[in-house]
Legacy VTK file of the C-alpha trace (Angstrom):
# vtk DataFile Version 3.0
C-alpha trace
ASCII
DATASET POLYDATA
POINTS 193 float
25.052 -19.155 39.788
21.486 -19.334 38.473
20.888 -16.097 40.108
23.626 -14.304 38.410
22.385 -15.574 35.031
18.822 -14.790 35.383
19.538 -11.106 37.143
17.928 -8.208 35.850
20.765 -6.442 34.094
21.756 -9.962 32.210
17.682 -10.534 31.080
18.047 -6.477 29.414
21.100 -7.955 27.548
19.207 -11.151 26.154
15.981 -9.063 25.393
18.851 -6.855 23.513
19.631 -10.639 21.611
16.532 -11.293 20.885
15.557 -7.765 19.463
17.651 -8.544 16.388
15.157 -11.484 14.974
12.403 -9.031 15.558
14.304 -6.413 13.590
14.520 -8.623 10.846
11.013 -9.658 10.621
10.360 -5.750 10.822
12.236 -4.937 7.409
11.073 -8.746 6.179
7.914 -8.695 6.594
6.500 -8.530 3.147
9.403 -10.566 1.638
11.545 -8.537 0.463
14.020 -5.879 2.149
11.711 -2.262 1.291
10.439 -1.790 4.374
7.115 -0.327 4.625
6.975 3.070 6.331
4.768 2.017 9.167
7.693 -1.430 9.218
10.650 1.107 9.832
9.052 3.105 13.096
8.171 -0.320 14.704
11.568 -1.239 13.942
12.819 2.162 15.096
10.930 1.794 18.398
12.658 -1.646 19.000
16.064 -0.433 18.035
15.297 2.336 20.843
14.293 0.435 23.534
17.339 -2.303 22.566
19.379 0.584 22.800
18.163 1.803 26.044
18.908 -1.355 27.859
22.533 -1.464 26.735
22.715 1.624 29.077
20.735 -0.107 32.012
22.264 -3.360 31.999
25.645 -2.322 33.057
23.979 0.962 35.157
22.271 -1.876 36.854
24.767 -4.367 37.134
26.947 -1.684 39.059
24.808 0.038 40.963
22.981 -3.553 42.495
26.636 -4.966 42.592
25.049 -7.802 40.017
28.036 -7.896 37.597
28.739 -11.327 36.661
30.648 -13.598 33.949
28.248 -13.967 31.398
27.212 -10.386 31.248
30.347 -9.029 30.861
30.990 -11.430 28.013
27.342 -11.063 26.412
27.226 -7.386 26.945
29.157 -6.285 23.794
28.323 -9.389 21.858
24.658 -7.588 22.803
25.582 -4.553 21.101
27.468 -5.863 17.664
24.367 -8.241 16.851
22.577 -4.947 17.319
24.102 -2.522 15.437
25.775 -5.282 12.639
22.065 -6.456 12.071
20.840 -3.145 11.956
23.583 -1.897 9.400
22.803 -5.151 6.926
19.152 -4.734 7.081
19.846 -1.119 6.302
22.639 -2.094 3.181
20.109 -4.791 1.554
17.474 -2.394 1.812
19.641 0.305 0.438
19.127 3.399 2.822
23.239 2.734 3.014
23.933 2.358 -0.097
27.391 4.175 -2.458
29.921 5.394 -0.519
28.401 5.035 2.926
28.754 1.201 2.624
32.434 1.959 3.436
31.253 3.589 6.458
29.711 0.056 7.657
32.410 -1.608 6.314
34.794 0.173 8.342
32.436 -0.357 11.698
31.683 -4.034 11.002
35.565 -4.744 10.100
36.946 -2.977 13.215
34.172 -4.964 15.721
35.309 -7.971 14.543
39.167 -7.494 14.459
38.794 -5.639 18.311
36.629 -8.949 19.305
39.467 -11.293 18.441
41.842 -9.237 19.966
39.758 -9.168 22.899
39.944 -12.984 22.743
43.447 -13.741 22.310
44.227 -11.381 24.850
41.897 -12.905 27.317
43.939 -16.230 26.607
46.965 -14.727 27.657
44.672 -13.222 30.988
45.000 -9.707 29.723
42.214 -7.979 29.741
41.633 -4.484 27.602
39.215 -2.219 29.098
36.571 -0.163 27.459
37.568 3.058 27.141
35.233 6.127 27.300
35.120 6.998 24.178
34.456 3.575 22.858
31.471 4.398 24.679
30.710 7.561 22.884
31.792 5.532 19.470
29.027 2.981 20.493
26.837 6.073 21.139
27.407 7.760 17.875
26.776 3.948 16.097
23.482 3.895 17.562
22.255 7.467 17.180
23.361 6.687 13.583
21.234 3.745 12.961
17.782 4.949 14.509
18.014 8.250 12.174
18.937 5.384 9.130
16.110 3.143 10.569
13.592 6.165 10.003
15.024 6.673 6.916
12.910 7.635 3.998
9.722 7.623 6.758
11.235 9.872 8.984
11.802 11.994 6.038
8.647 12.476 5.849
8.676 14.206 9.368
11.821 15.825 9.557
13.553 16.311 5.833
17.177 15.510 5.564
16.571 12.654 8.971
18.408 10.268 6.122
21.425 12.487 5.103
21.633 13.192 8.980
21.950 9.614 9.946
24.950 9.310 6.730
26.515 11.772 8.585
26.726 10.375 11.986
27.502 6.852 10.499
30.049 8.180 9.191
31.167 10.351 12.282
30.780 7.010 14.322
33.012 5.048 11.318
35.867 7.620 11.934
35.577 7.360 15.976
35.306 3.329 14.915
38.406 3.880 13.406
40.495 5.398 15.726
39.381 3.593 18.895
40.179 0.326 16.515
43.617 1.920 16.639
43.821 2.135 20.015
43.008 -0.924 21.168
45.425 -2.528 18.642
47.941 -0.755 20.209
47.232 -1.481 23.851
46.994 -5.127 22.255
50.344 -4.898 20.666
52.485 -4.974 23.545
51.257 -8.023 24.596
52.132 -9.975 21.562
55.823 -11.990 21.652
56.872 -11.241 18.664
LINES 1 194
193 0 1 2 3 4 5 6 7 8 9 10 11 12 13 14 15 16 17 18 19 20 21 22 23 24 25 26 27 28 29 30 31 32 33 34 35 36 37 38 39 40 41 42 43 44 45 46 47 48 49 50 51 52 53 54 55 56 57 58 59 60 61 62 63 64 65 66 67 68 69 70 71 72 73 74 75 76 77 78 79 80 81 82 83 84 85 86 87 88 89 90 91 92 93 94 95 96 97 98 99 100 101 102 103 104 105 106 107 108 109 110 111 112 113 114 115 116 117 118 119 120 121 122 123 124 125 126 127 128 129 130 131 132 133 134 135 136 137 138 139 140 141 142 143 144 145 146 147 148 149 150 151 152 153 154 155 156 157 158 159 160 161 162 163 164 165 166 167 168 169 170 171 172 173 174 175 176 177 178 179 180 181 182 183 184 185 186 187 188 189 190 191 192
């Protein structure tokens, strides 16, 4: 059992974990929420590499036959801390800020209605898989949130790296939307009345 825990595709999903306190401290560090420019591309560089292993923990875990219990279970938890920290640290320090809060909104809403789905389904032993384009709607979420991360410093760079990142998050809110829908209705079918 021990080995299971401590493989190499479950230690990329708790470095993925622990990358959200480090996130934090990145847009915290002067004590407030406006992130210094030199504050955003260390967080955007951890947001990357956090990203990165939510690919190679379950590339890994198939391809070494390593799959176990606790990864599938701490492998999407992984990715909602992730991109639900991300999207409040981006909301308090109001690179999402109008209208695009909806956007969030919608994505933070629909992770937590599919994730107690997910659990009173799994009481009842029935298990929804991911589909591929919840995939590509976790995709879009994080391609979303390292352009927002830049934000106003990758402005600087690139112009419009902001308005680019709206756009996606709000691409990745509609996707959110509609693969919300579809796993309420696989859900559905299972409930008795």
């Amino acid at each position: 059992m021990a080995t299971r825990t401590f493989n190499l595709p479950n230690l990329l999903t708790y470095a993925r974990i622990l990358a959200v306190p480090l996130l934090v401290v990145c847009f915290f560090w002067g004590g407030s929420f406006d992130a210094s420019d030199n504050a955003r591309w260390w967080a955007l560089g951890i947001f990357v590499i956090a990203s990165i292993t939510d690919y190679l923990d379950g590339y890994l875990a198939r391809a070494w036959q390593q799959t176990s219990t606790i990864g599938r279970m701490l492998d999407p938890i992984a990715d909602k801390l992730l991109v639900a920290a991300c999207l409040l640290l981006l909301a308090a320090g109001e690179t999402i800020k109008g209208w695009s809060l909806w956007a969030a909104i919608i994505i933070l809403c629909r992770e937590i209605l599919v994730s107690g789905l997910r659990e009173y389904l799994a009481e009842l032993k029935v298990s929804v898989p991911v589909t591929q384009l919840a995939k590509w709607k976790t995709t879009l979420q994080m391609i979303a949130v390292a352009f927002l991360l830049a934000g106003p410093a990758g402005d600087k760079l690139m112009p419009y790296m902001t308005e680019i990142g709206i756009a996606a998050l709000w691409a990745s809110a509609i996707v959110t939307l509609y693969t919300g829908y579809d796993y309420f209705r696989a859900g559905l079918r299972h409930f008795p009345d």
